[in-house]
C-alpha positions, -999 to 999 in steps of 0.1 A, spaced: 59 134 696 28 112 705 11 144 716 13 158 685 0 125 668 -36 125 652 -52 85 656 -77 92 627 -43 99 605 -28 66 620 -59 42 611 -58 57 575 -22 44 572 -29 9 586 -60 9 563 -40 22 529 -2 20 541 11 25 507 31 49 523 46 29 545 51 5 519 72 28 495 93 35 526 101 -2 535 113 -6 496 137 27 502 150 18 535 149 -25 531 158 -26 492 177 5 480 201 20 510 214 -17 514 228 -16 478 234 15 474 257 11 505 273 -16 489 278 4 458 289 29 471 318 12 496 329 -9 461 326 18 438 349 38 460 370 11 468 370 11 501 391 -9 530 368 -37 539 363 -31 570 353 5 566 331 -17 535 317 -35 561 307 -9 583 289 9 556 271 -19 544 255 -22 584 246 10 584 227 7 550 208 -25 570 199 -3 599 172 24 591 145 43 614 167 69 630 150 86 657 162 122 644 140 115 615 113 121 638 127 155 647 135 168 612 104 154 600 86 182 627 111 210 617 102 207 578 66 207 580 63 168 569 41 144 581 48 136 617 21 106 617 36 91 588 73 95 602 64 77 634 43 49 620 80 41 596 99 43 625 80 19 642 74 -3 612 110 -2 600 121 -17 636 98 -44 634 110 -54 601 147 -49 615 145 -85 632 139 -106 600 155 -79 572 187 -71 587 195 -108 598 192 -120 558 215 -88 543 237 -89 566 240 -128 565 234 -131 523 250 -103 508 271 -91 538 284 -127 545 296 -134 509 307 -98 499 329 -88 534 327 -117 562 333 -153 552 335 -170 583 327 -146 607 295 -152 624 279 -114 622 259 -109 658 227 -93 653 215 -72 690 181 -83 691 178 -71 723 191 -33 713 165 -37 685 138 -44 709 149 -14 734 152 10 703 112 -6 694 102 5 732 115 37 728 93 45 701 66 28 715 68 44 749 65 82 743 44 79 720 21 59 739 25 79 768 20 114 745 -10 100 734 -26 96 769 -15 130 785 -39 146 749 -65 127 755 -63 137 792 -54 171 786 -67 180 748 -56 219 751 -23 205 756 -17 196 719 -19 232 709 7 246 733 31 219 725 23 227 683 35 266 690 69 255 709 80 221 696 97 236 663 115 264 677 126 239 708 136 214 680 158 238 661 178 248 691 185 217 699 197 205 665 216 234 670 234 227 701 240 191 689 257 200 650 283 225 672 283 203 701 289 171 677 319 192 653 340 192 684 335 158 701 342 140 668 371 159 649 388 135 661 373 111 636 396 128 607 427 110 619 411 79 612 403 80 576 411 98 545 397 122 528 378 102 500 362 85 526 354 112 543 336 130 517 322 98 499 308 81 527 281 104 536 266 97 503 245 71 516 223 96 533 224 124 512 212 101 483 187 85 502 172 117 508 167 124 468 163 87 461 137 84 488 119 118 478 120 110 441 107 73 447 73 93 465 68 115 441 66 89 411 41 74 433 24 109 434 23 113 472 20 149 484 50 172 494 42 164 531 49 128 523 75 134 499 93 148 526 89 126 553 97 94 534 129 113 522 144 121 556 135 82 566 148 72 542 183 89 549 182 89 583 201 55 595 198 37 630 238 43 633 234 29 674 220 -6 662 253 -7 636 269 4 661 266 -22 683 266 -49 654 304 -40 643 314 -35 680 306 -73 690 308 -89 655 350 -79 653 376 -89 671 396 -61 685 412 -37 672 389 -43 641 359 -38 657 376 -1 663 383 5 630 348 -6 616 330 12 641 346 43 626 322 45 595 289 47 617 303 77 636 309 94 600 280 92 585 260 100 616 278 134 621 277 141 581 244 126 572 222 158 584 249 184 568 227 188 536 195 191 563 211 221 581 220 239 551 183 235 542 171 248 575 195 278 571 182 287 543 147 288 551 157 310 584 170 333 561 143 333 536 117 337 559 137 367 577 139 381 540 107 379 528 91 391 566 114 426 559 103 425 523 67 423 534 71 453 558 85 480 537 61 466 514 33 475 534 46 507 549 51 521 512 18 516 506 7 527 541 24 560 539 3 573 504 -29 557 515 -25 579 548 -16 610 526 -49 605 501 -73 598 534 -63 629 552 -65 651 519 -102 638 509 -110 647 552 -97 683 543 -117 682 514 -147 670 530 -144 698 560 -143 724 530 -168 714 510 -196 712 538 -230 719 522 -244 755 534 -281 741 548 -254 718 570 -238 745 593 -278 761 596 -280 787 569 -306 793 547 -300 792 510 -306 832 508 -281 838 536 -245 853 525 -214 832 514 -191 822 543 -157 833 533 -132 809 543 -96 827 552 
């Protein structure tokens, strides 16, 4: 993705990052409550409370960065959150998970924050993009071959990954019911609208509107993960782990059904726009070779050499 990153852009968001601002208030303030809400509202088991609440704490998914590319948002502003969102992971997901995480699902259970997964999941941000970067300045035609490739690569592997991903987990239905099921991805799916809506009261442009949307939904479900899997004992830790699995298969569900749609559409409109333009071909064509015949007719006389005395040609 760092090839396809513009530096001017970048500046401009470290300069004004109002942006980035609006997005650490949908990903730091709103998806931890909201997960809350959402796993009281619902009534859920605690630990299956618990491991919603984590993955509300964990935001800057690297698939954001993907579907970011895929719906024409802002790729610069997508990468800068990511990268911003991880920093602030060290100090904001340490005081929810120990405030309102402590008091409302652990009591005495020390919660284990992987600082050193967070600083991996940092580098690996960091390190393509850096190393994208280079290989553009190096190489500046580069950046235009990788534009006309990266979105039609991109959708085939999201692709490959949503059928890949409905067999490996089906076996995640065994594990909870169906309320859960179907109410647990509603973390994502309303940070999408939360996050869009919550741009465009700040009047950002649709690019941005976008892009802090799918940030917004888009969790870090490996860093929760990894939280719930060395927080628990066993066979909670099991159990807990469960709810990061859902909502990472279901979160991109409404995203797919988007991208569908505009495959379809723009197939549609495409065969709408040729049988457009041969209709109006196809008379054009008639009226141009009738005004040629009329034009071969209707020669003038002193044209073809003849003097103005001379004889009328008859035509047969």
């Amino acid at each position: 993705m760092g090839i396809l990153l513009d530096v001017g852009v970048l500046k401009e968001l470290i300069k004004r990052p109002i942006q980035v601002l609006i997005g650490f208030v949908c990903q730091y303030g709103m998806m931890p409550i909201l997960a809350y809400t959402i796993s009281k509202l619902f009534r859920y088991d605690p630990l299956y409370g618990l491991g919603l609440f984590v993955v509300g704490c964990c935001p800057g998914g690297s698939a954001s960065n993907q579907w970011t590319v895929i719906f024409d948002g802002d790729l610069n502003l997508s990468v800068f959150m990511s990268f911003a969102s991880t920093v602030a992971s060290f100090f904001m997901m340490p005081f929810w998970l120990y405030t309102l995480g402590q008091y409302a699902y652990l009591e005495e259970l020390k919660i284990r924050i992987p600082f050193l997964n967070l600083a991996q999941s940092l580098l690996t941000i960091i390190a393509p993009v850096g190393i994208g970067m280079l290989l553009v300045h190096c190489i500046p035609k580069l950046k235009s071959i990788i534009q006309r490739i990266v979105k039609p690569t991109l959708i085939l592997i999201i692709f490959y990954f949503f059928v890949f991903g409905a067999f490996a987990n089906y076996y995640l239905l065994r594990y909870i019911d169906l309320r859960t099921a179907l109410t647990a991805p509603l973390l994502p799916w309303l940070g999408f609208g939360l996050g869009g809506f919550l741009a465009w009261v700040f009047k950002q442009d649709e690019k941005r509107i976008i892009t802090i949307g799918i940030e917004t939904g888009i969790q870090n479900v490996g860093i929760a993960f990894m939280i719930l899997l060395y927080s628990l004992p066993a066979p909670d830790n099991s159990q807990a782990t469960v709810m990061p699995l859902v909502v990472a298969y279901l979160s991109n569900q409404p995203l797919y059904i988007l991208l569908i749609y505009q495959i379809i559409r723009r197939k549609c409109c495409k065969s709408e726009k040729s049988v457009d333009t041969l209709s109006k071909t196809t008379p054009e064509l008639s009226e141009v070779k009738s005004e040629v015949l009329d034009n071969e007719i209707s020669i003038p006389l002193t044209a073809a050499g003849l003097s103005a005395g001379s004889e009328p040609i008859k035509i047969v």
